[in-house]
Each structure stands twice: as C-alpha cells, then as structure tokens.
C-alpha positions as CSV (number, residue, x, y, z in Angstrom):
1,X,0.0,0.0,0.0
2,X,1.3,3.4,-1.0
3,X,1.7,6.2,1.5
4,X,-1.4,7.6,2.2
5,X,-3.3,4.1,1.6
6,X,-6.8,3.7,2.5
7,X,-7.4,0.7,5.7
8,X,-9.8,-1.2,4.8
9,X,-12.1,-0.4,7.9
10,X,-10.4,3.5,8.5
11,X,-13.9,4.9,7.3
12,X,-16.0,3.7,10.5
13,X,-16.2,6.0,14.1
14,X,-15.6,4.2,17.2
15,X,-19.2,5.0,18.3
16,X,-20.6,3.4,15.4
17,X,-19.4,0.1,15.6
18,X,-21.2,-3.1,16.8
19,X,-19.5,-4.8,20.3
20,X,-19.9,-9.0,19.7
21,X,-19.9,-9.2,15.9
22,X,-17.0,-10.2,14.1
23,X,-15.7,-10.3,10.3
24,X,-16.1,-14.3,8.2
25,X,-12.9,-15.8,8.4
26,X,-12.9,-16.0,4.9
27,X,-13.4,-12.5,3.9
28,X,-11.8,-10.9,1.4
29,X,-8.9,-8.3,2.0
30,X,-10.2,-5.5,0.8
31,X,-13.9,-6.0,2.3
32,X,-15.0,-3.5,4.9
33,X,-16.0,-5.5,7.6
34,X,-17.6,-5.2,11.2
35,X,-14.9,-5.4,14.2
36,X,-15.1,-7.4,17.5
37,X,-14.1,-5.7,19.9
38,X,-10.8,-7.4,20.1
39,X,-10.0,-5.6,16.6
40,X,-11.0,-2.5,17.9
41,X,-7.6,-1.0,18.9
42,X,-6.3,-2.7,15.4
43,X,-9.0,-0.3,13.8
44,X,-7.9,2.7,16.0
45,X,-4.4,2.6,14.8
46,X,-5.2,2.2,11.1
47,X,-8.0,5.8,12.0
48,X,-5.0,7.2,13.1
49,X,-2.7,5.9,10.6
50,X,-4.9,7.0,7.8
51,X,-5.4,10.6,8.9
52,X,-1.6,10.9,9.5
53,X,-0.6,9.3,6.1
54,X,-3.1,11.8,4.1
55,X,-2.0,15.1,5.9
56,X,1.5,14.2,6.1
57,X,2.1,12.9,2.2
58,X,4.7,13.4,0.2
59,X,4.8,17.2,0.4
60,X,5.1,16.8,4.3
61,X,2.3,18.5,4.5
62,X,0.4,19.3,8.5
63,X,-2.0,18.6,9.4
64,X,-4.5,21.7,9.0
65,X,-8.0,22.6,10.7
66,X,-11.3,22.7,8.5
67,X,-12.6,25.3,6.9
68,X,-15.8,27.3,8.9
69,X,-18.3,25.8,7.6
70,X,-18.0,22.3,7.6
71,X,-20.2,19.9,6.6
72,X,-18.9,17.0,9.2
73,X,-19.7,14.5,6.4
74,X,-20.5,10.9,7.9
75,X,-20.0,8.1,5.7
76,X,-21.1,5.6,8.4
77,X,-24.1,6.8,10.6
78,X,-24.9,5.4,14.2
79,X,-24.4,1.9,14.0
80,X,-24.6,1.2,10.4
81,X,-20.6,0.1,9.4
82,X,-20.4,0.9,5.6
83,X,-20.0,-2.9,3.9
84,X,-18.4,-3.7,0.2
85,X,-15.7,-3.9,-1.6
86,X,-13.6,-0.5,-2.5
87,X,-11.0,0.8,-4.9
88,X,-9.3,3.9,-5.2
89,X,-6.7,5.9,-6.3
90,X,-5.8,9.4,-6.2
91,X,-3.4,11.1,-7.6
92,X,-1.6,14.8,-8.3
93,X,-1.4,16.3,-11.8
94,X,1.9,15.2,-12.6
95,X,1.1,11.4,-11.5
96,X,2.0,10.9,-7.8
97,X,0.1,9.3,-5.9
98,X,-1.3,10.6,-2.4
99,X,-3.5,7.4,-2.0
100,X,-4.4,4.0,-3.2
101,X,-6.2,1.3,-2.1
102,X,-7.0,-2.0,-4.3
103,X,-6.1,0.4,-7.5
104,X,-5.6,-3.2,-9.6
105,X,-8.4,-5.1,-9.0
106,X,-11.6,-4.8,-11.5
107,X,-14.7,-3.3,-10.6
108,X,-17.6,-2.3,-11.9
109,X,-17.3,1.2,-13.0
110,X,-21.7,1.6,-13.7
111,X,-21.7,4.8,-15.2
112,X,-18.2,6.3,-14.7
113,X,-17.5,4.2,-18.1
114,X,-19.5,7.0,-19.9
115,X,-16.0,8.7,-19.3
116,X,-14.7,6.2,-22.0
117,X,-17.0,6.4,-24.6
118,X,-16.8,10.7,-24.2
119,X,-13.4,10.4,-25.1
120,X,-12.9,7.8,-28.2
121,X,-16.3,9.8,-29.7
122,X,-13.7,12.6,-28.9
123,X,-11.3,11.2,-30.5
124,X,-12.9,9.8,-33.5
125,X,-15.7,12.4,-34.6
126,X,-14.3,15.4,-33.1
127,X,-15.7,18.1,-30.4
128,X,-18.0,20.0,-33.1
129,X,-19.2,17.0,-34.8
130,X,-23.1,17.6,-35.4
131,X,-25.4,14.4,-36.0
132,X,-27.6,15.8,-39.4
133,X,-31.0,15.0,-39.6
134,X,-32.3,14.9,-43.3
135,X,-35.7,15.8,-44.3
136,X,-37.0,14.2,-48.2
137,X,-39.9,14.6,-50.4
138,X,-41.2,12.7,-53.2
139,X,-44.4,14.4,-55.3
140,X,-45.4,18.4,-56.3
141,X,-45.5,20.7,-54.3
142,X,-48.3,23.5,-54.9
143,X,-47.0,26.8,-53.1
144,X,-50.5,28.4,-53.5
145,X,-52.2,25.8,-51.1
146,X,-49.0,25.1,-49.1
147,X,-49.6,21.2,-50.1
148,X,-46.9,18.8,-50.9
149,X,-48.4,15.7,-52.9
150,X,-46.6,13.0,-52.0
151,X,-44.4,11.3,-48.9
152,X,-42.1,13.2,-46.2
153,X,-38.8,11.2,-45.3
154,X,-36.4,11.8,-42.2
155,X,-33.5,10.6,-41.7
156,X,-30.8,10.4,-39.4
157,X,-29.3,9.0,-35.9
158,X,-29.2,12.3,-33.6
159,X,-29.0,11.2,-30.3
160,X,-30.1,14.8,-28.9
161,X,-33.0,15.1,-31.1
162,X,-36.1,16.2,-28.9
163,X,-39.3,18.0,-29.2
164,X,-38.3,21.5,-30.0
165,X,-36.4,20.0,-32.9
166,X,-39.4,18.9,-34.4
167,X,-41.0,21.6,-33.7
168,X,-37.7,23.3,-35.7
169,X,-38.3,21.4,-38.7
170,X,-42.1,22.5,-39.1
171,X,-40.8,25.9,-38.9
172,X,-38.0,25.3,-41.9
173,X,-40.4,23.4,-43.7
174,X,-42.9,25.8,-43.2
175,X,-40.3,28.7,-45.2
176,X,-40.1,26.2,-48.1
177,X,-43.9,27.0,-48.3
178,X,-44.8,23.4,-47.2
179,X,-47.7,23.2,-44.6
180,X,-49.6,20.0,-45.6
181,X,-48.3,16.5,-46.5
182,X,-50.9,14.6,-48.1
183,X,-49.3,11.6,-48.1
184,X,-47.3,9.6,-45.0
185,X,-44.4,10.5,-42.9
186,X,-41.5,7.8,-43.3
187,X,-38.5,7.6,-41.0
188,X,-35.3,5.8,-41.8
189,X,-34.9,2.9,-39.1
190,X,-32.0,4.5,-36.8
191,X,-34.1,7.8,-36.4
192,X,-35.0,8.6,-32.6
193,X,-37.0,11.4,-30.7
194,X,-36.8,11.9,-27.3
195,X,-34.7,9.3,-26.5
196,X,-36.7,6.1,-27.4
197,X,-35.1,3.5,-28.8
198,X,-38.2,2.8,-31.3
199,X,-38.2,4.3,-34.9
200,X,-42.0,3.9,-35.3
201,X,-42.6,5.5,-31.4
202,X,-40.3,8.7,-32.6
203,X,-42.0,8.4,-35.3
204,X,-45.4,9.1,-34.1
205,X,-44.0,11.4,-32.0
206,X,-42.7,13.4,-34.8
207,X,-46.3,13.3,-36.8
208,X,-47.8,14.4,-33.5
209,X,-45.2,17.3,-33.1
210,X,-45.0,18.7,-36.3
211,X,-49.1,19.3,-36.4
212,X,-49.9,22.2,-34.2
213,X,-53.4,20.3,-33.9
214,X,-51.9,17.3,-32.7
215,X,-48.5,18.9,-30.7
216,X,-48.7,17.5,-26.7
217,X,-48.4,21.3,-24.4
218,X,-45.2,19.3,-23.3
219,X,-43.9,20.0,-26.9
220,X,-45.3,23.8,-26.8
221,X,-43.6,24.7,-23.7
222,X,-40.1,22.8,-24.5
223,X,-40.1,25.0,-27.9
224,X,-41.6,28.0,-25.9
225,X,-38.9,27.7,-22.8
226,X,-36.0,27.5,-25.6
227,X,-37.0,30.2,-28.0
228,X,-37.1,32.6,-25.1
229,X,-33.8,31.8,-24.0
230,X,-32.7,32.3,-27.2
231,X,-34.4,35.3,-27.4
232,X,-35.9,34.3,-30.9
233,X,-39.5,36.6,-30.4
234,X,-39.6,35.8,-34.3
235,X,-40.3,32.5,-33.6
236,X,-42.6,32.7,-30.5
237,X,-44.7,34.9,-32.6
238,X,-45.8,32.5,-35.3
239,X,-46.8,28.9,-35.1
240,X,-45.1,26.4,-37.1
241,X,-47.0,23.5,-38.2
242,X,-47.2,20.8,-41.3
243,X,-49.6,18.4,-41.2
244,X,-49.0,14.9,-42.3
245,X,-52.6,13.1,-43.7
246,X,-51.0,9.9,-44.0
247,X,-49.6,7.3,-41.9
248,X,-46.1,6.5,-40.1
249,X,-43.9,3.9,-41.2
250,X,-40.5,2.6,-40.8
251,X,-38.0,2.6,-44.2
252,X,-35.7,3.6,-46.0
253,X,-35.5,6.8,-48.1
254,X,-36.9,6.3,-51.4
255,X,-34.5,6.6,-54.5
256,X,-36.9,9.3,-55.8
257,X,-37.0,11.6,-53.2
258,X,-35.3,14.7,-53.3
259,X,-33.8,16.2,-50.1
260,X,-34.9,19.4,-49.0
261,X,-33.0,20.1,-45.5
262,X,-30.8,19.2,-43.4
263,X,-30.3,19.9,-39.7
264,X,-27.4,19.7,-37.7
265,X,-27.5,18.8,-34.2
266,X,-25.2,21.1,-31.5
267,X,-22.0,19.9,-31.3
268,X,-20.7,16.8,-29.6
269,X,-18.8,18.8,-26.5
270,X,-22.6,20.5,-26.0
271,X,-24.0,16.8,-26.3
272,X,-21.9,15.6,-24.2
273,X,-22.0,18.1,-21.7
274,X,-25.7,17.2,-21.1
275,X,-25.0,13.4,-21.4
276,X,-22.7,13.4,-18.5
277,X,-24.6,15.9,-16.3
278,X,-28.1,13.2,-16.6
279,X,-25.8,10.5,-17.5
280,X,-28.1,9.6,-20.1
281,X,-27.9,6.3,-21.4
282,X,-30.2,6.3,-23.9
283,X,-27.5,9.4,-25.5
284,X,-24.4,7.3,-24.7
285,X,-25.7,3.9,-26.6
286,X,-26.4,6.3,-29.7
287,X,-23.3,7.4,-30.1
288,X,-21.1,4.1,-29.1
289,X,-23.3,3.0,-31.8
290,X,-22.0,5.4,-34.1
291,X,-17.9,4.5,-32.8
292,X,-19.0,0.9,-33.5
293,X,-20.1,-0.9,-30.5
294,X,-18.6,-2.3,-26.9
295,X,-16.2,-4.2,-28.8
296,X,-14.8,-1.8,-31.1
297,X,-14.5,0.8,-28.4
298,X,-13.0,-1.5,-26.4
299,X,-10.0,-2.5,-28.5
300,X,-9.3,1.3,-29.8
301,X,-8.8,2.0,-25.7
302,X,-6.4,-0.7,-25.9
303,X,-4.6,0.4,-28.9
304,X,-4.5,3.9,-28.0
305,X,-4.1,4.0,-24.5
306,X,-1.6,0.4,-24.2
307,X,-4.0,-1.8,-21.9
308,X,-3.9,-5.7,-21.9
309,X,-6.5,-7.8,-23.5
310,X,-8.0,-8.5,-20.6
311,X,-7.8,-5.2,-18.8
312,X,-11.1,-3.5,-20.1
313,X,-14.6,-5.5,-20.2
314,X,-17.3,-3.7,-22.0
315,X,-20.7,-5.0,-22.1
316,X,-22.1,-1.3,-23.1
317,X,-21.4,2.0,-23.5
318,X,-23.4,3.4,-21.3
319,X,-22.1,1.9,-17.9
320,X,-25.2,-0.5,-17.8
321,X,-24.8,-4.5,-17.1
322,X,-21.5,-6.1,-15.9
323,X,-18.1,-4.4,-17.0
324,X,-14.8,-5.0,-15.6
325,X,-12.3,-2.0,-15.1
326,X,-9.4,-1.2,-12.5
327,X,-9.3,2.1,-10.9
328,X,-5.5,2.4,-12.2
329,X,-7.0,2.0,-15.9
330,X,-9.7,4.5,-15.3
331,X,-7.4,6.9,-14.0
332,X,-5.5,6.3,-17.8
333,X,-8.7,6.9,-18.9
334,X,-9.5,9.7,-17.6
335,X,-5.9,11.5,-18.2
336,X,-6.3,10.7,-21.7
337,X,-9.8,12.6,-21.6
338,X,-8.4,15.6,-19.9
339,X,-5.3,15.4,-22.4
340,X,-7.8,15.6,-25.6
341,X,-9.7,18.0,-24.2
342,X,-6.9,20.8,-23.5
343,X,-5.8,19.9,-26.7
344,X,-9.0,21.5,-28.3
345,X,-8.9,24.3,-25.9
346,X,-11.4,22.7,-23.8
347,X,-11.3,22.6,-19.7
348,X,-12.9,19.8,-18.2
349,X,-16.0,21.6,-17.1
350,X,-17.0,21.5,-20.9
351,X,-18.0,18.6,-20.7
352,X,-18.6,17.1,-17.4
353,X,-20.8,18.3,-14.1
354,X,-19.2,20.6,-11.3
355,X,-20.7,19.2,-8.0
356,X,-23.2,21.3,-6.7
357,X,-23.5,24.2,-10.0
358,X,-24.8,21.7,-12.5
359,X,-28.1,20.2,-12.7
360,X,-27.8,16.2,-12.5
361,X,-26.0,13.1,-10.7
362,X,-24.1,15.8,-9.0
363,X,-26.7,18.6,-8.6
364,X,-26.9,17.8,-4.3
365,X,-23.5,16.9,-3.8
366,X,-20.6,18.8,-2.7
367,X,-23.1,21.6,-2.3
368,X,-22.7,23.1,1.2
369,X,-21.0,26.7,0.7
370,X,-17.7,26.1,0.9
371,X,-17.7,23.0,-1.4
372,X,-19.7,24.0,-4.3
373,X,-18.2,24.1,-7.3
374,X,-14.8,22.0,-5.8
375,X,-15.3,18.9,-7.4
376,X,-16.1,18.6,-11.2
377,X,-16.7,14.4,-11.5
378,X,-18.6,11.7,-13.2
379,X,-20.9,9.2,-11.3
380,X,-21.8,6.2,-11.6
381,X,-24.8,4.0,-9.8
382,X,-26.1,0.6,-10.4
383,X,-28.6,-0.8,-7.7
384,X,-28.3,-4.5,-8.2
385,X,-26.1,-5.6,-10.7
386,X,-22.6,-6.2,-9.0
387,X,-24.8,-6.4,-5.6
388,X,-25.1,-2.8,-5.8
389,X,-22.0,-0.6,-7.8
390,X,-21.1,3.4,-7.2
391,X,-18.5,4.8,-8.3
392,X,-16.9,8.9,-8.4
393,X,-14.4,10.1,-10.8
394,X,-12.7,13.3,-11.5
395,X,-10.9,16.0,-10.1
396,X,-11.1,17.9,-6.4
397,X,-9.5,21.4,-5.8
398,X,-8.2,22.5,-2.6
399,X,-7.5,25.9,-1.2
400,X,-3.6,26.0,-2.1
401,X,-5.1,26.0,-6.0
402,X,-4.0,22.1,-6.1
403,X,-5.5,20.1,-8.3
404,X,-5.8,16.4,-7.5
405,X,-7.6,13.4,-9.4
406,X,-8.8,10.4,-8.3
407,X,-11.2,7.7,-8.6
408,X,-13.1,6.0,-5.9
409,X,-15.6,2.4,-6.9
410,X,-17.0,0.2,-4.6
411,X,-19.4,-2.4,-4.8
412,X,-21.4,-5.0,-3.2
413,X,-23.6,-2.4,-0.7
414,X,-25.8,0.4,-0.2
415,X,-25.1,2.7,-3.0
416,X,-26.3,5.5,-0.7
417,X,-23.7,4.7,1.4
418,X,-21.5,4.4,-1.0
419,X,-22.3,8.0,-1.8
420,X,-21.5,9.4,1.3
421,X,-18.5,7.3,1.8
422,X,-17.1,9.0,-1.5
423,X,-17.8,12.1,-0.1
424,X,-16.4,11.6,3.0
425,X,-13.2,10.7,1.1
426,X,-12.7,13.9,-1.0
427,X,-13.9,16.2,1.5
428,X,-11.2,14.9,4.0
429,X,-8.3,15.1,1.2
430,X,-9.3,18.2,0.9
431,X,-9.1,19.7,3.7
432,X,-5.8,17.9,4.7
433,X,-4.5,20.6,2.3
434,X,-6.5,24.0,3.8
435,X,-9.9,22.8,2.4
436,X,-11.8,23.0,-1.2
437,X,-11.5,26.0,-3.2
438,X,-14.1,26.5,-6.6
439,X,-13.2,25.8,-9.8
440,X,-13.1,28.8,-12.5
441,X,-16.5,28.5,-14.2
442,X,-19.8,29.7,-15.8
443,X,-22.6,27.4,-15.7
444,X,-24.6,27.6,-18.7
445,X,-28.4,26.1,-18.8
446,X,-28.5,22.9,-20.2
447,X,-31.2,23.3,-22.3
448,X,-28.8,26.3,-24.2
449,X,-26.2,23.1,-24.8
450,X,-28.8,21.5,-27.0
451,X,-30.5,24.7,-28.9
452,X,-26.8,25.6,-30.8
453,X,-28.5,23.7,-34.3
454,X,-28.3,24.7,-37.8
455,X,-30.8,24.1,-40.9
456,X,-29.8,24.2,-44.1
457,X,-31.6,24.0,-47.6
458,X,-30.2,21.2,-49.8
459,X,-27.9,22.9,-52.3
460,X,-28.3,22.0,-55.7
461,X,-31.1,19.2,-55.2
462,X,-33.8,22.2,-53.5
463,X,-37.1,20.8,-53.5
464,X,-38.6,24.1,-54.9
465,X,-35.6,25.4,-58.3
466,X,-35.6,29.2,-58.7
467,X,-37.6,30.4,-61.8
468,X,-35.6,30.8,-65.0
469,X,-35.0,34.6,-65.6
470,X,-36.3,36.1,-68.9
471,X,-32.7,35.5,-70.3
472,X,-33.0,31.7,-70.1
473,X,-36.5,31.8,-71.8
C-alpha cells in the first residue's frame, strides 16, 4: 500500500461500531467489515494511521483545521458500518500518488464508463461533430395551397433530437412554403426522438409534433422555454405547423426523393456536456453506436491508450450490465480525456458536471457553501447488478489552487452509502491541504447546450428550383 493508503475499515467512528460481531474468516482483503471488539484498537491505529498518512504525504504537509463551515460529512451513521468492496486511487497532476487502495483489481465502473466512450467519440468524430437529420420529399408541391403531394422522409441518428427539434423542422419546412403533407411521414430505421429507442414510437411522436393540432403542451412549452432563452421573439410569434394526412412507417428513403434540408444537431462537446450531467444512457448507446459498439471501443482503448487484452470488459457503452475496469486503468482513462480536451482548448467543465453548479448526478453533492463548485466528476450507480455498484471520478480542488484526481468504486452495498462514503473521502483530502477552493466557471443552462442547431436547404437538389430569368426563356 502506497503512502497515504486507504485501511480497509479506517472509514467507521468508534461509536458506530457493533460490540460481539466479528468479520467471516474468509473475507476478502479489501472487504470492509464489522470489528469485535478485540479488533477494535487494530482499527484505531489504522483511523489514526490513515489521517496521519493523508495530511502528512509526500509534500510533508500538516495537518490543517477545517474550513468554517463544515459539513462534518458521515459516511457511516450510528451503528450502520459501511460494507463492500472498495477501490481507489488518487493522484496529483503530474502522477503521484497521495492514495491508493485495491487500485488493480476490476470493478464495476456503472456509469463512470460513460467517461470512456466521451473520449474515443472525442477522439474519433471530433468536439464540433453535429449528428444531421435529413428531411426528403417525393411528389409536387403547390405553393398556392402550401400542399406537398406525396411522402415526407427523415433521416438520421441524432442522439439529442427532442421535441423543439421537431417543432424546428415545421418551422424550416414551413419557409419552403410546405404546410400540408398529403401523403405519409416515413422515417429511416435509426431515427430517434426523445430518447426512445423505437423508430416507429419517434416516429409518431414526430407526426404528433409537427401538427400544431396534434402537438402535446409538453412540446409547446419545451419550444416556448427554448426560443425565449434564445431570445428568438420571431419564432414565438408564429406557429409552425405541417400536417402529415398519412400514416407512419418505418424505411428507407426512397430513391426518388429529393432532399430538401438538413439539420445539424449542436456539437458533440454540447451533447456531451448534457450526457454526462443526466448521465443519459439512452445518449451514450447512440453514439457508441456510431464509434462501433462495446467491442470496437473497447480495442481502440487498448490500442491507444496500451492496456492488456483482458484489462477492459465492455458490455455497453453506457455503464449498464457487468463491465470490468481497474481504478489504475480509469485513472489512464480519464488522463487521456483531460489530455484531448486541453488539446482543443477545452477545460474539463466543458463537458462534465461541477458538484453542486450543475443540474444532475451531482446537482446535491458537494453543495454546502464552501464546497460548491470544488469537485467537477462523473458518477456512476447501479442498484443491483454487482450487488449494488457506485463509483466517483474526476478531479477535487483545494484551497492552495491544487489540483488532484482520483477515482473511488465500490461495490457489493448500499449505494447511498456508498455516496456518502465518496464524499467523505474527497472532502477529507481536501481539507488535509487548507480545504476545497471552486473551480473557474460559468454554468450555462442545459437546455442552451442542446439549442446551438443549424438548418440548411439542400444545395443543388432544392425541393422548390428558382424560376428561369427572362434570359433563359
């Protein structure tokens, strides 16, 4: 165990712990178990060694009183000894390390692996990728009457695409002079609205939303709510609307239609930025899909970032089911993430929650005064698979302007205590070096991360061709 090393029972108060219960004899090292009392001054000793080993690391540091006001985080309440299995590792910027504890053994990660999928998409598609969505017609189009003969087609795999996006393309469509569609609305099997998994649910939900007759008040008021932030009074003054008269189905584009926009989601750093902060799944499946799969990400990790065959286990992309990582690979993970972000000029905060600022996973954490805005991190939560898996990664600030990063899983336990046990843990690193200080940053609403899209009319293949001049009569 490196200096600094986390006992595996230096988390419990004296007061809390049972007096005749004692641990299996065939427990597992790193299992936090319940003491008899003939461990007790065993347990003492590693309190004390633990508390000595963080505030006296290797900058020597002492041993410094908490900041007014503390939060007097408890990780184990009255009588309830915090069970599991537990990992960590944390680390300075330049790699050494002021504590470890298990940092080779695989755990499950839950949603922390979302980390890993942020940065290959990083990697492969690029921070200002946009996911199109392509609108087709087949048939005439009278622009007296405003009504397209024939079949509307979307296409396209946005992961972000939601209801004021549909209510975007009525309003694009409606400046092409299209307002009624008399015959069905067609989308191409990987399109998705609101985060269903179904083409022929977003589907309906797109005929639905495009109709001002048929749009839910939930799709009035997410439009409504966004165009006001934007300021777009154009917008909020008119209605957009095209009504569909046929039916939804699920297929391809037809050869024969003719495509009249496209629209462009925001970019990937603004997709991600909400992804992280709700850790949506739904978002993260999308676009592993679109970096090829578990597998795929899986090996390019190994590739890039020099892992073993066996080192990473990916059952999805999303953190969901069983997956198998160290905290010692995560932490490699999550340097290479910081690493491509600064090299597009991005901080961390771009695309990842700050405890206690952002809404989200992290919205109630880390959110007493003096900790609010310390702790910019990733969660993860699964309630059953694994026997229960949490996990926190990222990066604490202290008062000297220190950085530090670390990673903290456990498993097999109360995720809620979990919680508060990963709590406990940054909150007392930090103040074994003068207590948290904020990071540098301006929250942005989340809804503005999704609201950055652009339309375009198709270039050469416009639905509607300008009339000739008199010349070319």
């Amino acid at each position: 165990m490196m200096a600094g090393g986390f006992a595996p029972v230096a988390l419990e108060h004296p007061r809390s712990l049972p007096q005749h219960q004692s641990c299996s004899p065939s427990h597992n090292p790193i299992m936090t178990c319940v003491l008899s009392n003939k461990l007790k001054t065993r347990w003492l000793v590693s309190v004390f060694v633990f508390i000595v080993a963080l505030c006296v690391n290797v900058y020597g540091q002492e041993p410094v009183p908490s900041p007014s006001p503390s939060p007097s985080p408890s990780p184990s309440p009255e009588g309830r000894p915090l069970y599991g299995v537990q990992g960590v590792l944390i680390e300075t910027l330049d790699g050494k390390v002021v504590s470890s504890q298990a940092e080779n053994e695989s755990f499950n990660p839950a949603s922390t692996l979302k980390l890993a999928t942020a940065l290959v998409a990083l990697r492969t598609l690029g921070p200002q990728h946009r996911f199109a969505t392509g609108v087709w017609a087949d048939g005439q189009l009278d622009k007296t009457t405003g009504v397209l003969t024939g079949n509307l087609y979307i296409s396209g795999r946005d992961p972000s695409f939601h209801y004021e996006h549909g209510i975007l393309l009525a309003r694009e469509l409606n400046k092409l002079g299209i307002k009624q569609v008399t015959g069905d609305l067609i989308v191409a099997p990987g399109f998705t609205m609101n985060f269903s998994g179904s083409a022929q649910r977003s589907g309906e939900r797109l005929y639905d939303t495009l109709d001002t007759t048929l749009r839910t008040q939930q799709a009035m008021q997410a439009w409504n709510y966004e165009r006001t932030l934007l300021n777009d009074k154009a917008s909020l003054e008119t209605v957009p609307s095209v009504a569909v008269m046929g039916e939804v189905y699920v297929a391809a584009v037809a050869p024969s239609a003719k495509l009249l926009l496209t629209q462009r989601s925001s970019q990937l750093v603004d997709i991600l930025k909400v992804l992280l902060c709700y850790s949506n799944n739904f978002m993260a499946e999308r676009i592993g899909e679109a970096l090829g799969g578990p597998e795929s990400v899986r090996q390019q990790l190994n590739t890039q970032l020099g892992f073993g065959p066996e080192e990473l286990k990916f059952a999805s992309l999303s953190g969901l089911g069983v997956n198998r990582i160290s905290p010692r690979a995560m932490m490699k993970i999550y340097r290479a993430l910081l690493a491509e972000l600064e090299k597009h000029g991005l901080s961390p905060t771009a695309i990842m929650p700050v405890a206690g600022v952002d809404p989200g996973t992290l919205e109630d954490r880390f959110n007493s005064l003096a900790w609010r805005g310390s702790v910019i991190a990733k969660t993860g939560t699964l309630l059953r698979t694994d026997g229960g898996a949490s996990s926190l990664v990222g990066q604490m600030k202290t008062a000297n302007g220190e950085i530090l990063l670390f990673v903290i899983m456990n498993q097999r336990g109360s995720v809620w205590r979990f919680r508060e046990n990963q709590d406990y843990l940054v909150m007392l690193v930090q103040n074994t070096r003068g207590g948290p200080k904020a990071f540098e940053y301006k929250p942005l609403m989340l809804t503005m991360q999704l609201s950055h899209t652009e339309s375009t009319v198709a270039g050469g293949d416009e639905y509607e061709p300008p009339l000739k001049s008199d010349n070319d009569k």
